[in-house]
C-alpha positions as CSV (number, residue, x, y, z in Angstrom):
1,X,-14.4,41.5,-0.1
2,X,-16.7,43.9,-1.1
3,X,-18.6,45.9,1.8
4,X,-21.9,46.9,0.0
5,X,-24.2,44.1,0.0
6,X,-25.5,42.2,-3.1
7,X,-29.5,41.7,-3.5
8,X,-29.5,38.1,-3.8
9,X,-33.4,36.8,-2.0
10,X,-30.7,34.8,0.2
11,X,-26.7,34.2,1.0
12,X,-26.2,31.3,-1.3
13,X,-23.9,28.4,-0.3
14,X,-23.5,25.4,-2.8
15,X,-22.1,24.1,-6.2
16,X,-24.2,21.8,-9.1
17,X,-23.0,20.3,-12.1
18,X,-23.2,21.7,-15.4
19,X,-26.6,20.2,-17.0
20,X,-25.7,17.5,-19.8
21,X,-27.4,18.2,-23.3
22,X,-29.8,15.2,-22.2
23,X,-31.3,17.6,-19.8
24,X,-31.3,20.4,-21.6
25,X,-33.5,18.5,-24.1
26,X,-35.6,17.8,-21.5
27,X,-36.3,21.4,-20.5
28,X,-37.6,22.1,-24.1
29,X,-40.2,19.3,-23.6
30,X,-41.4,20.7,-20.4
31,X,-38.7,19.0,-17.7
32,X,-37.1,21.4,-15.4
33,X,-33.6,23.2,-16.4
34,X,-30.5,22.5,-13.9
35,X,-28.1,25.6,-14.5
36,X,-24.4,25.7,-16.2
37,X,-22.1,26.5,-13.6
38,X,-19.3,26.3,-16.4
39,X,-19.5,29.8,-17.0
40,X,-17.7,29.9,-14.1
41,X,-15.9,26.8,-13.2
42,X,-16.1,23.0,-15.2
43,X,-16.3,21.5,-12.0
44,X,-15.4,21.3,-8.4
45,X,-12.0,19.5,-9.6
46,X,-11.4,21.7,-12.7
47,X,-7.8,23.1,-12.5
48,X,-9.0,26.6,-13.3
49,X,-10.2,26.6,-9.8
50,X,-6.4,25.9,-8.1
51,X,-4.9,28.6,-10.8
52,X,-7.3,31.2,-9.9
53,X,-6.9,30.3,-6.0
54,X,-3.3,30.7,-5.9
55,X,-3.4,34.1,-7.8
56,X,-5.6,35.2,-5.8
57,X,-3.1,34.5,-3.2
58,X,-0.4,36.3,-5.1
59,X,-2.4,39.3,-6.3
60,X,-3.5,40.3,-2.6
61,X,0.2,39.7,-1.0
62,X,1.4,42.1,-4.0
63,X,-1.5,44.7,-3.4
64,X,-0.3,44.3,0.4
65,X,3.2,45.3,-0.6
66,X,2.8,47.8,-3.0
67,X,0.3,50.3,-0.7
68,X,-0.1,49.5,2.6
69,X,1.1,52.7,4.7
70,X,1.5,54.7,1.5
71,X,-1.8,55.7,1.0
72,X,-2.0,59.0,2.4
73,X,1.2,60.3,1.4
74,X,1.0,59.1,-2.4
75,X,-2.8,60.8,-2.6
76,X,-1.8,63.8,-1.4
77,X,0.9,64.3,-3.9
78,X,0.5,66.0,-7.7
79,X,-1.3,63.2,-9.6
80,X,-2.4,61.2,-6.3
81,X,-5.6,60.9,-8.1
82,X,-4.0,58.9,-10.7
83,X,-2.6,57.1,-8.2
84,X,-5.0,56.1,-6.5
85,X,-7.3,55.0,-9.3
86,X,-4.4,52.7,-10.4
87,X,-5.0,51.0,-6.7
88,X,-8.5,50.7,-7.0
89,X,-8.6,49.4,-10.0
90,X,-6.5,46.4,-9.0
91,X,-8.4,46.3,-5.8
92,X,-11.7,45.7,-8.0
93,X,-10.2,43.2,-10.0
94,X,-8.9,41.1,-7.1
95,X,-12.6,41.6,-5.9
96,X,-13.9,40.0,-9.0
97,X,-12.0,37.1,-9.2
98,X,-12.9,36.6,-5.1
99,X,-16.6,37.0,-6.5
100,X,-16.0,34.2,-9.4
101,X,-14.8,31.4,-7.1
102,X,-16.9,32.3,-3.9
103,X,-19.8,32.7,-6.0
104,X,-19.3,28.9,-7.4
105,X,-18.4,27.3,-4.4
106,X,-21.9,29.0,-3.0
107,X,-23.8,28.0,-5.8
108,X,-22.4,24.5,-6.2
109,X,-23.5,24.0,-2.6
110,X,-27.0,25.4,-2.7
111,X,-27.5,22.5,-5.6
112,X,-27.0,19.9,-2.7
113,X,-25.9,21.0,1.0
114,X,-25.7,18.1,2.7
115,X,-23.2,16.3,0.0
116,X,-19.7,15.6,2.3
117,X,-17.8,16.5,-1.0
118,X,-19.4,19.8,-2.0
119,X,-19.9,21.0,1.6
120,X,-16.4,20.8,2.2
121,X,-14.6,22.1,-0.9
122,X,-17.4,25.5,-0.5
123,X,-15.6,25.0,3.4
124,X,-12.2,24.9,1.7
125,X,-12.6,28.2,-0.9
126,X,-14.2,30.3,1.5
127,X,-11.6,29.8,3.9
128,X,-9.1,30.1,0.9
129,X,-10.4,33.8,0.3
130,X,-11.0,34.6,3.8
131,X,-7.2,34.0,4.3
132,X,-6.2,35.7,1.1
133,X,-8.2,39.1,1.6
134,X,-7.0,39.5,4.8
135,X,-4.2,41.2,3.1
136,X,-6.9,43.7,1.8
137,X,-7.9,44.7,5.3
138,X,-6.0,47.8,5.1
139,X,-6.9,49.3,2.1
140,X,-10.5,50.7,3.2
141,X,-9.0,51.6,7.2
142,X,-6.5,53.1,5.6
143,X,-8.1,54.9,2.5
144,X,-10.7,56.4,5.3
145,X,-7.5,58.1,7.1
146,X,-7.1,60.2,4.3
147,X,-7.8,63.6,5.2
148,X,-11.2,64.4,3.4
149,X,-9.8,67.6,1.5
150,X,-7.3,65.3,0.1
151,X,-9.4,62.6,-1.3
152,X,-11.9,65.4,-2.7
153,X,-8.4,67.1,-4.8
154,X,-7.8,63.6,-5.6
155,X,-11.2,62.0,-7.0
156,X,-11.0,65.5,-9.2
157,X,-8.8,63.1,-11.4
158,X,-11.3,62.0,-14.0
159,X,-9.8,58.0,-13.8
160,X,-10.5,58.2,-9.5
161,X,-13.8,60.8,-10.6
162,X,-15.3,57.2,-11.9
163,X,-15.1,55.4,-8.5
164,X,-16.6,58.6,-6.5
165,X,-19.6,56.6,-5.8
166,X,-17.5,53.9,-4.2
167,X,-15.3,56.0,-2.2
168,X,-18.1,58.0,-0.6
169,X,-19.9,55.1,0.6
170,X,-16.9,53.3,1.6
171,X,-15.8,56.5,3.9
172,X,-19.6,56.8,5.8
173,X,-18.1,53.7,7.6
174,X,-15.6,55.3,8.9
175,X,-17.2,56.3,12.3
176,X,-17.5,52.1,12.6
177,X,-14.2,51.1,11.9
178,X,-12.0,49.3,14.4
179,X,-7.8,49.6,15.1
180,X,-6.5,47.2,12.1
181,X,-5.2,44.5,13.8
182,X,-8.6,44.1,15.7
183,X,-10.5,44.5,12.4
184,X,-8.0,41.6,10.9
185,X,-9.1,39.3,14.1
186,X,-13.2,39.9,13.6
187,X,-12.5,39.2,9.7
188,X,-10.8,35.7,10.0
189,X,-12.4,34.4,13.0
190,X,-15.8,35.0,10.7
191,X,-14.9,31.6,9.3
192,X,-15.0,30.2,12.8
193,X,-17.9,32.4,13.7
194,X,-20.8,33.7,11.8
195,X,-20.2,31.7,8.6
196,X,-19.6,28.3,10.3
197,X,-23.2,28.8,12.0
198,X,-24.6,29.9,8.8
199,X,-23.2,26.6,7.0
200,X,-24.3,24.3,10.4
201,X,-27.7,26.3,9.9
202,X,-28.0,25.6,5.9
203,X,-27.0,22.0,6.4
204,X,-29.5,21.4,9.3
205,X,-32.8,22.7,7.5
206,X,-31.8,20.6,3.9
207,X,-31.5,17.5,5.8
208,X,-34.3,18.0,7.9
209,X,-37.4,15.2,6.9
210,X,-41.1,15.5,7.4
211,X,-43.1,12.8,7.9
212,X,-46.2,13.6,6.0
213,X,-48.6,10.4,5.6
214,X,-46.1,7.4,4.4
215,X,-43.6,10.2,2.8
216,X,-40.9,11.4,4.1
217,X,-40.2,14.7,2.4
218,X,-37.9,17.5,2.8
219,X,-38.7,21.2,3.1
220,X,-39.6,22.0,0.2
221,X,-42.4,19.8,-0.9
222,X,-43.5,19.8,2.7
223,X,-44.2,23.6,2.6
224,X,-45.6,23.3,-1.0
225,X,-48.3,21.2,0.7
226,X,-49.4,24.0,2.8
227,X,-51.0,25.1,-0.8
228,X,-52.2,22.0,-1.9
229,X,-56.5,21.5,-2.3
230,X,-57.2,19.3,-0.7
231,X,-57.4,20.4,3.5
232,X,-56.2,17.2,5.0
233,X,-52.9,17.4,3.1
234,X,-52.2,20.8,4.5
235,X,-53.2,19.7,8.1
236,X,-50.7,16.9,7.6
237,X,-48.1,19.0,6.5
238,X,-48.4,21.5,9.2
239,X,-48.4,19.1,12.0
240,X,-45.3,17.5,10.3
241,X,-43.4,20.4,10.4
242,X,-44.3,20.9,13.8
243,X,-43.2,17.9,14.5
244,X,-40.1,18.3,13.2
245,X,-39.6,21.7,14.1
246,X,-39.9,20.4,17.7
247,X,-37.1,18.0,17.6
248,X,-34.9,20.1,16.5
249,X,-35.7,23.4,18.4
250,X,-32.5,22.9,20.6
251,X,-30.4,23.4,17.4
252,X,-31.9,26.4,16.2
253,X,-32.4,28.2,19.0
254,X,-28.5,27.8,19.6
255,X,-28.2,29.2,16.3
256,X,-29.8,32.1,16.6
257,X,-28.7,33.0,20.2
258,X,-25.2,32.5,19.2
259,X,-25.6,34.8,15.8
260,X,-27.4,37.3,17.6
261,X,-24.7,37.3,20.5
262,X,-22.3,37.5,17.3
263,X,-24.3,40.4,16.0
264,X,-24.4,42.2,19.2
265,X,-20.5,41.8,20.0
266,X,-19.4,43.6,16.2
267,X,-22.2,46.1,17.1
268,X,-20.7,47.1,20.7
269,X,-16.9,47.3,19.2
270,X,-18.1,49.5,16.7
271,X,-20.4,51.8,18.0
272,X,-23.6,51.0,16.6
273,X,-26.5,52.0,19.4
274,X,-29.6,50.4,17.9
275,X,-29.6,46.9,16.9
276,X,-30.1,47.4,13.0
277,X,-28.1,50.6,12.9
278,X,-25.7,48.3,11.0
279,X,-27.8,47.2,7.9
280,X,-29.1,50.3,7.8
281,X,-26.0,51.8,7.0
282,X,-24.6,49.2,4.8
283,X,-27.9,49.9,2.8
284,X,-27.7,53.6,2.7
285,X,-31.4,54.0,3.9
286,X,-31.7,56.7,6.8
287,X,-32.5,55.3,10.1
288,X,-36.3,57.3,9.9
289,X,-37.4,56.3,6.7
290,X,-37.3,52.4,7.6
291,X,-39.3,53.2,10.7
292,X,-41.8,55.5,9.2
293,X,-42.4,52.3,6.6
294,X,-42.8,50.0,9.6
295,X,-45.0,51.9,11.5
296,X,-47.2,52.7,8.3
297,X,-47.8,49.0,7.8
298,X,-48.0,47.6,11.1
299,X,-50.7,50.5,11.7
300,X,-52.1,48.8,8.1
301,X,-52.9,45.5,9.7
302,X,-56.3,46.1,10.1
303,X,-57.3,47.2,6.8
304,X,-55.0,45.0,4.7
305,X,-54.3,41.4,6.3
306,X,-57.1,40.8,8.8
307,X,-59.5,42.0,6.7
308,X,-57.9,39.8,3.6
309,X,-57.9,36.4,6.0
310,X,-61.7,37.4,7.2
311,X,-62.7,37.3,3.8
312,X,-60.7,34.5,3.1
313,X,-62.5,32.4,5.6
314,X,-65.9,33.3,4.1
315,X,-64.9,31.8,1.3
316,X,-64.0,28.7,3.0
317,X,-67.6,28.6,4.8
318,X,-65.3,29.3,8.4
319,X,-65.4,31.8,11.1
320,X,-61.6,31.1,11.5
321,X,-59.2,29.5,9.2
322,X,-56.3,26.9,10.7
323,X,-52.5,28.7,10.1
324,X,-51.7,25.8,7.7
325,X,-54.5,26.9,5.2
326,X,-53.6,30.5,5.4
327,X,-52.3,29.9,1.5
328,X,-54.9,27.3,0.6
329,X,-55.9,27.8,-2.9
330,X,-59.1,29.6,-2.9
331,X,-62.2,27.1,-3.8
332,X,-62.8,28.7,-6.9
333,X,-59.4,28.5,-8.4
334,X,-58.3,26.9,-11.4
335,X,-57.0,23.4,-11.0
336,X,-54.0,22.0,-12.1
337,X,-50.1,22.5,-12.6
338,X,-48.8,25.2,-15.0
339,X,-45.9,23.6,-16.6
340,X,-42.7,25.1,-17.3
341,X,-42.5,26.5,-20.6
342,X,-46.0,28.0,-19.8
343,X,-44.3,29.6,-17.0
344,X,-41.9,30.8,-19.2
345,X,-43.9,32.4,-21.7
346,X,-46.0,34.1,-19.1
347,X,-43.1,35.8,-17.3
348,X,-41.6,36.8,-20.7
349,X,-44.8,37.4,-22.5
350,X,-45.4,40.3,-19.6
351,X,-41.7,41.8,-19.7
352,X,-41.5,42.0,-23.4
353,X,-45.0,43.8,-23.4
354,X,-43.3,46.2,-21.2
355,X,-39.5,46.2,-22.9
356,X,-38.1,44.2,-25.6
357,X,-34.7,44.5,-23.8
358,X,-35.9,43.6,-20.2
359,X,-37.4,40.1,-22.3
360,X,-34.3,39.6,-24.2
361,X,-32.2,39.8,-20.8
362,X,-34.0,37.9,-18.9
363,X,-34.6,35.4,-21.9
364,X,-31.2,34.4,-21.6
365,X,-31.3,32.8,-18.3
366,X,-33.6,30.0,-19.9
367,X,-31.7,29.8,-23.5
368,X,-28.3,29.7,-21.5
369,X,-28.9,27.9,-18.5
370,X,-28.8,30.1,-15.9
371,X,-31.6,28.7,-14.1
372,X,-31.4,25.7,-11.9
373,X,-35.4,25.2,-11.2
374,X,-36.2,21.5,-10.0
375,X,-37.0,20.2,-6.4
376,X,-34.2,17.9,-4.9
377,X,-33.3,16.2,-1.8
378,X,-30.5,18.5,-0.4
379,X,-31.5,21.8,-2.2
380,X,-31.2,24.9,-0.4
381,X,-34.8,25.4,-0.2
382,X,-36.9,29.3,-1.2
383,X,-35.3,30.8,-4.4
384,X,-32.6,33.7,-5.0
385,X,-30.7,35.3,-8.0
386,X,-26.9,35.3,-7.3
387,X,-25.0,38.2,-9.2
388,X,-21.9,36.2,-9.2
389,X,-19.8,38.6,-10.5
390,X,-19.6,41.1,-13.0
391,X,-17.3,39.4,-15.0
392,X,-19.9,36.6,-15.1
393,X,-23.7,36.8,-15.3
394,X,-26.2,35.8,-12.7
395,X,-28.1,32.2,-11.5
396,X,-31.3,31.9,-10.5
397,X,-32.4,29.2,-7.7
398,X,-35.9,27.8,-7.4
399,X,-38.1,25.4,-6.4
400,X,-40.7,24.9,-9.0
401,X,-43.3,23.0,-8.8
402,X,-46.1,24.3,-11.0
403,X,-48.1,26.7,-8.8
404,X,-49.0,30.4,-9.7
405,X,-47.2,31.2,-7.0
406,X,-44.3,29.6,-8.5
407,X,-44.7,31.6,-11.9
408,X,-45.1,34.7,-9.8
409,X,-41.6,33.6,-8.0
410,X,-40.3,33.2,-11.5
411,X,-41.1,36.9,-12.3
412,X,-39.5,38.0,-9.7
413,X,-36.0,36.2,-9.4
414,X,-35.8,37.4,-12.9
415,X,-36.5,40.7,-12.2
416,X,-33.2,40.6,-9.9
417,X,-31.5,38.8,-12.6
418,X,-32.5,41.6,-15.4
419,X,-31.6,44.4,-12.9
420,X,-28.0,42.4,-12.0
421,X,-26.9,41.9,-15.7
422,X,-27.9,45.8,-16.4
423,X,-25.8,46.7,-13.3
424,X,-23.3,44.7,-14.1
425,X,-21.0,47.5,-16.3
426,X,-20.5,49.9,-13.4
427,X,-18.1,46.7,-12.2
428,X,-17.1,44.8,-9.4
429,X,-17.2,47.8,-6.8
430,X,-20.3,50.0,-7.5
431,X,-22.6,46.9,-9.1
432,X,-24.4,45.7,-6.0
433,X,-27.7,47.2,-5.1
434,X,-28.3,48.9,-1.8
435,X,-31.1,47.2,-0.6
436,X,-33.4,50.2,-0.7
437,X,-33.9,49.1,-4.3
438,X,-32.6,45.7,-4.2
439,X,-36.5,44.2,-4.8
440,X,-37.6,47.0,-6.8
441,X,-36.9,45.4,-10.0
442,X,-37.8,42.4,-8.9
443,X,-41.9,43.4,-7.6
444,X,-42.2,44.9,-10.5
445,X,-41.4,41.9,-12.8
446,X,-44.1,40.5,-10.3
447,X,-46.6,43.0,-10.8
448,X,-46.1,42.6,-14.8
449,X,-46.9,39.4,-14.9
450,X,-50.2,40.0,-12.6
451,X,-51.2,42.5,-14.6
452,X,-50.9,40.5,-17.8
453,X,-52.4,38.0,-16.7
454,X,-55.7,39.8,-14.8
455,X,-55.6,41.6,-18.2
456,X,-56.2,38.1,-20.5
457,X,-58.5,36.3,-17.8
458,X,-62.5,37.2,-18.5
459,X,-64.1,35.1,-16.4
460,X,-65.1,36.5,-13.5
461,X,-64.1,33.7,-11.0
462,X,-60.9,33.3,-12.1
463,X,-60.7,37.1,-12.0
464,X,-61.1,37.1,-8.5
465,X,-58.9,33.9,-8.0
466,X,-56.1,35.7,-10.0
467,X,-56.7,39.1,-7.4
468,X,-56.9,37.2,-4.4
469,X,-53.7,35.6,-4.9
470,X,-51.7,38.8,-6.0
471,X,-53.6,40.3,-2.7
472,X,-51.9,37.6,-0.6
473,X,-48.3,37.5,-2.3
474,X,-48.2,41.6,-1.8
475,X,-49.8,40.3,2.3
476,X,-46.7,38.0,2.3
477,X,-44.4,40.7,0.7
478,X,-45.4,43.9,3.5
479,X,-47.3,42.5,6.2
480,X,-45.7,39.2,6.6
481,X,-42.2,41.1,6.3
482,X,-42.8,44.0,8.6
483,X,-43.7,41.5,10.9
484,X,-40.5,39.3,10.5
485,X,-38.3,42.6,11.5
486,X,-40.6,43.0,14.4
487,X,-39.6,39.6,15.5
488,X,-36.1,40.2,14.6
489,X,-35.8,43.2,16.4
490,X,-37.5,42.2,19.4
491,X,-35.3,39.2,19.5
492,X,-32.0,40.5,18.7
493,X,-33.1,42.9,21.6
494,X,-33.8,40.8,24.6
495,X,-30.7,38.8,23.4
496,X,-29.0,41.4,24.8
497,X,-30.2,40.6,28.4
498,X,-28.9,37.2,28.0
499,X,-29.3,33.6,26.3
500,X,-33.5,32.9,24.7
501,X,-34.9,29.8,25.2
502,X,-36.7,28.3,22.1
503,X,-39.8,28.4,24.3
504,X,-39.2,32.7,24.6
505,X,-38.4,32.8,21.2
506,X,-41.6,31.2,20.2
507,X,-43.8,33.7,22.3
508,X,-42.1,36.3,20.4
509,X,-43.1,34.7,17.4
510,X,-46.3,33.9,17.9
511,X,-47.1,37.2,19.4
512,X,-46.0,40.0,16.6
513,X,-47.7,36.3,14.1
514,X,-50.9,37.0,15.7
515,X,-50.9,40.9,15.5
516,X,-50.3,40.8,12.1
517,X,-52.4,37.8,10.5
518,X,-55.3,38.8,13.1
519,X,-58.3,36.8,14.7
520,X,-59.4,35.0,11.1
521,X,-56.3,33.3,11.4
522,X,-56.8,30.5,14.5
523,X,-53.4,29.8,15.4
524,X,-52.9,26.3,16.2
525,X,-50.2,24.5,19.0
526,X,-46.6,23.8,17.0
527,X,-46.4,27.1,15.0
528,X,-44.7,28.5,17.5
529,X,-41.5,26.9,15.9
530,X,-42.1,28.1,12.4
531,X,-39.5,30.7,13.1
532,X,-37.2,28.7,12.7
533,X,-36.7,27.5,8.4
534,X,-36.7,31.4,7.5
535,X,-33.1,31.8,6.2
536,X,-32.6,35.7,6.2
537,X,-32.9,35.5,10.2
538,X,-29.7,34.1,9.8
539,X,-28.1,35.2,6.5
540,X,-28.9,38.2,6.6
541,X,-30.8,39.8,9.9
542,X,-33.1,42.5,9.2
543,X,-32.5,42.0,5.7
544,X,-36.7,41.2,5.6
545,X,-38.0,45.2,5.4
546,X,-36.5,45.6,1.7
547,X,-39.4,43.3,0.8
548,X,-41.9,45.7,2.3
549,X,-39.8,48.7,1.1
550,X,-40.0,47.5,-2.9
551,X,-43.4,46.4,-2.7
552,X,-44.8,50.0,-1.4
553,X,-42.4,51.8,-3.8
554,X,-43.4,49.3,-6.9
555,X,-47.0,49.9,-6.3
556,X,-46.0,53.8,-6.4
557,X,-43.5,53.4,-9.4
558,X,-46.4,51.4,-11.6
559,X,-48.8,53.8,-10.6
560,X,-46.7,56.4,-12.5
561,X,-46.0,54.0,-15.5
562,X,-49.8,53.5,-15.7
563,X,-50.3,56.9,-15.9
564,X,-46.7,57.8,-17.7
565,X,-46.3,59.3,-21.4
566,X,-43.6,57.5,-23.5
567,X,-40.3,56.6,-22.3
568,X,-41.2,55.1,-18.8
569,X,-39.7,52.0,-19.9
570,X,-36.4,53.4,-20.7
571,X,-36.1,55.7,-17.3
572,X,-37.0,52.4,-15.4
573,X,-34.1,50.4,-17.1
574,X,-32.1,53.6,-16.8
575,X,-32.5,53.3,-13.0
576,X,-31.9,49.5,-13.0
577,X,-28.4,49.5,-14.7
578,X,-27.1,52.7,-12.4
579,X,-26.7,49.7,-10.0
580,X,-24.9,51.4,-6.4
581,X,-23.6,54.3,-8.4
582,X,-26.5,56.7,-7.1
583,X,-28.6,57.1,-3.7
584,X,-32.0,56.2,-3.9
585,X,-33.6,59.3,-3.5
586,X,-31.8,60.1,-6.6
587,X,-32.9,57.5,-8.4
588,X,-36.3,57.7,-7.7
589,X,-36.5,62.0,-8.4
590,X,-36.8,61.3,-12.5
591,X,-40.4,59.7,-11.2
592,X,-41.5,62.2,-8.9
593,X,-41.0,60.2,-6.0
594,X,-39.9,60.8,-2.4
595,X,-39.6,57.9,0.5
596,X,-39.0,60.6,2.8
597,X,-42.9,61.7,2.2
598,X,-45.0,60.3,5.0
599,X,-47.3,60.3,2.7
600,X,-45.4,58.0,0.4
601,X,-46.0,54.5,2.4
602,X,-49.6,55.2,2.6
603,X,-50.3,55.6,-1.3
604,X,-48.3,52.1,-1.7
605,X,-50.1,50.6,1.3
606,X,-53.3,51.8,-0.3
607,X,-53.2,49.6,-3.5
608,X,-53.3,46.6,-1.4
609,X,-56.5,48.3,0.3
610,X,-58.2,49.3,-3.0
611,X,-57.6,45.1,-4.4
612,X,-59.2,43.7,-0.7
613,X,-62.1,46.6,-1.4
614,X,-62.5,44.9,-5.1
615,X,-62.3,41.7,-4.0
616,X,-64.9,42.4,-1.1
617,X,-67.4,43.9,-3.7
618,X,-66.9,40.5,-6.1
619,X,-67.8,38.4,-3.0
């Protein structure tokens, strides 16, 4: 019900249940954690959930009623302000309740997406709230209506003053909004449209099996393989997920022709000209800037990702390396898993040595369950920390399975979960992140943790084990992203022209794949199709840049830190807990940083360059 977006890694979509004390126990002995989903719900079943349903029925019929058609009159009279704040403030609290049970029917169904049980009860709440806020519709078409001198004499009220952040963002939509009864139409046939592709697509990828050797494993451990030391495992696991990718190409490509068809029909009606005019806009970054970051990168290629894999390949005694061992663990890497509470102590050894209060937060989501970490058959696959609702806390999603990478993943789902709990008090309406800064806290719990660690590891090999692999997690956070909107964008385009065979989409890919990664990367037949598991293609198009855009600024916002007198840590948290309440230019002035500076890319782009210049003088 909200329009800004929320900075989840990924649209969530399932339900667990609530971890016994037997597991819990486990965790403390090294098992994986399974989150507590009673915070919201007791279960699928739990009556809360049918109370809360049918109120929500009643409070959005009763909002209906009580201000449809009256909104510009009432605002323009004495006290309108007053009003009007009275309305929003019901309007938020309907939107928090909506949150609370669409945020456990998703969560409950990332824990196991291909259950017949789960997958239809998330089916039956979503289309429980999609029917229920269609009594909302009006509210923003018609708040928009209001004469702009009259919402400014209004919001001088100080109750409606607190929701000017809200309002002004809500009313730069206006040039996009529809007749209502046409906006009413887009809004419930979503359930029939976008969202039932998005579940067919979610279902689809968890129940997809690779047959790797005698195993037949799901995604997850399949692409955990493609990291794995020993070179015929990976080889195996690449051709299996070719394989499978293969079979099912028919279903994805349908997929993403019909979402991109979807796309481009909203985009036409409203008046959008480019084809990610729309996320721009609903992440209140300027048109320009996003393109001035993509062309700094993609102009970067050279210097940062071919010239990383080159190197890589020396190492490996190859002129080329194979696209399944393009995360190989470098041959002079430490063996062996990192456990779980090790994990754990890293990530929150490196916050607390930055804040006591951003430890303590994100402490909380192992002490209270808020993390559902182990690998199972049916899991959404890739990890993501869910706001819920402000009401609530956040849940963090992962995969774990022992590998720095892993630990580094851990950093930085917590470092959406600290930055969501901090935002959390400017409520339901202005909480949510635009996704100019929506990785920002989470890159920077990454780069903590790097830093910690490079900062306790001596020996010179692992030294340049422990660089490499931040050089290649910051490749797969700009280059690989960059070039994921250059797909995006070049399919989303030609989609236009008609209906992409999987064949066409896989020249796309494998064409902006082999700009980016370069000639040390020999790509072999069958990736062609690994377009195909990446979620935000389909949850969220051209969601992919933010990744790109918080890396740069990160590497710009701890270059200030390193350099910072006291009190960096308390401007940082300071910019965290503003949530949507502020533009990110605004945000970013208190550290003497513009994204509007062309020169701003290039000093973030440059830190990669100076690590691959290190790691080239180690070698």
């Amino acid at each position: 019900m909200n329009s800004r977006s929320t900075p989840a890694l990924r649209k969530p979509s399932t339900q667990r249940k609530p971890a016994s004390k037997k597991a819990l126990a486990k965790s403390k002995s090294g098992k994986l954690p399974e989150w507590n989903l009673a915070d919201l719900y007791s279960g699928i079943n739990a009556p809360e959930i049918t109370r809360d349903l049918e109120k929500l029925d009643k409070e959005c019929v009763a909002f209906e009623t009580d201000y449809k058609g009256k909104l510009a009159e009432q605002t323009a009279r004495e006290r309108g302000g007053e009003w009007l704040a009275e309305a929003v403030r019901r309007y938020e609290a309907i939107d928090d309740l909506a949150g609370r049970l669409g945020s456990y029917a998703g969560l409950v169904h990332a824990g196991d997406s291909v259950n017949p049980v789960l997958t239809k009860f998330y089916g039956d709440v979503s289309e429980r709230l999609t029917n229920a806020s269609v009594h909302l519709l009006f509210f923003a078409l018609e708040l928009n209506r209001v004469d702009d001198a009259v919402i400014e004499r209004a919001m001088q009220a100080p109750e409606l003053a607190h929701y000017r952040p809200w309002i002004e963002d809500l009313r730069k939509d206006k040039p996009y909004q529809l007749e209502d009864r046409v906006e009413q139409l887009f809004h419930e046939k979503s359930q029939s449209g976008y969202s039932a592709w998005n579940r067919l697509f979610d279902q689809t990828i968890s129940g997809l099996r690779f047959k790797v050797g005698s195993r037949d494993l799901a995604i997850e451990p399949t692409l955990s393989l493609l990291q794995d030391r020993a070179a015929g495992k990976r080889r195996a696991a690449g051709q299996a997920l070719a394989k499978t990718f293969k079979a099912n190409e028919r279903t994805f490509a349908l997929i993403t022709n019909t979402l991109a068809k979807d796309k481009e029909i909203s985009d036409r009606w409203r008046g959008f000209q480019d084809v990610a005019d729309s996320r721009h806009l609903n992440n209140r970054v300027e048109p320009e800037v996003v393109d001035a970051l993509v062309a700094s990168v993609r102009a970067a290629y050279p210097r940062l990702s071919h010239r990383y894999y080159q190197l890589k390949a020396r190492w490996f005694k190859k002129k080329k390396l194979a696209h399944w061992d393009r995360n190989a663990p470098l041959p002079f890497a430490a063996t062996g898993s990192i456990g779980w509470p090790d994990a754990r102590n890293m990530v929150l050894t490196a916050y607390r040595g930055f804040s006591p209060e951003m430890a303590s937060i994100a402490e909380r989501f192992f002490t209270d369950c808020w993390i559902d970490a182990p690998v199972r058959p049916g899991k959404a696959p890739g990890a993501f920390s869910h706001p819920t609702t402000p009401s609530a806390h956040p849940y963090v999603l992962m995969n774990y399975q022992g590998k720095p990478r892993d630990v580094m993943t851990l950093a930085h789902e917590l470092g959406h979960g600290v930055h969501q709990v901090l935002a959390a008090k400017n409520g339901a309406l202005m909480a949510p992140t635009p996704l100019t800064l929506a990785e920002t806290a989470s890159v920077f719990g990454e780069m903590l943790t790097f830093k910690r660690l490079l900062a306790e590891t001596t020996r010179a090999k692992q030294r340049q084990a422990l660089l490499a692999g931040k050089v290649e997690d910051m490749i797969n956070t700009v280059v690989r992203q960059i070039a994921f909107y250059t797909f995006e964008r070049a399919i989303h385009t030609e989609r236009r022209n008609g209906e992409l065979t999987a064949e066409r989409i896989g020249e796309i890919w494998l064409s902006v794949q082999g700009e980016s990664l370069g000639p040390a990367i020999d790509i072999r037949p069958g990736y062609e199709n690994f377009w195909m598991y990446i979620p935000h293609f389909i949850h969220s198009p051209f969601y992919v840049y933010a990744y790109a855009f918080g890396d740069c600024l990160v590497n710009s916002l701890y270059a200030v830190y390193e350099h910072a007198q006291a009190g960096f840590a308390e401007r940082y948290l300071a910019m965290l807990a503003a949530g949507g309440t502020k533009h990110y230019s605004e945000l970013l002035k208190p550290f003497g940083l513009d994204a509007k500076d062309p020169k701003f890319w290039e000093g973030g782009l440059s830190v990669i360059a100076g690590m691959i210049d290190e790691l080239e003088e180690m070698s």
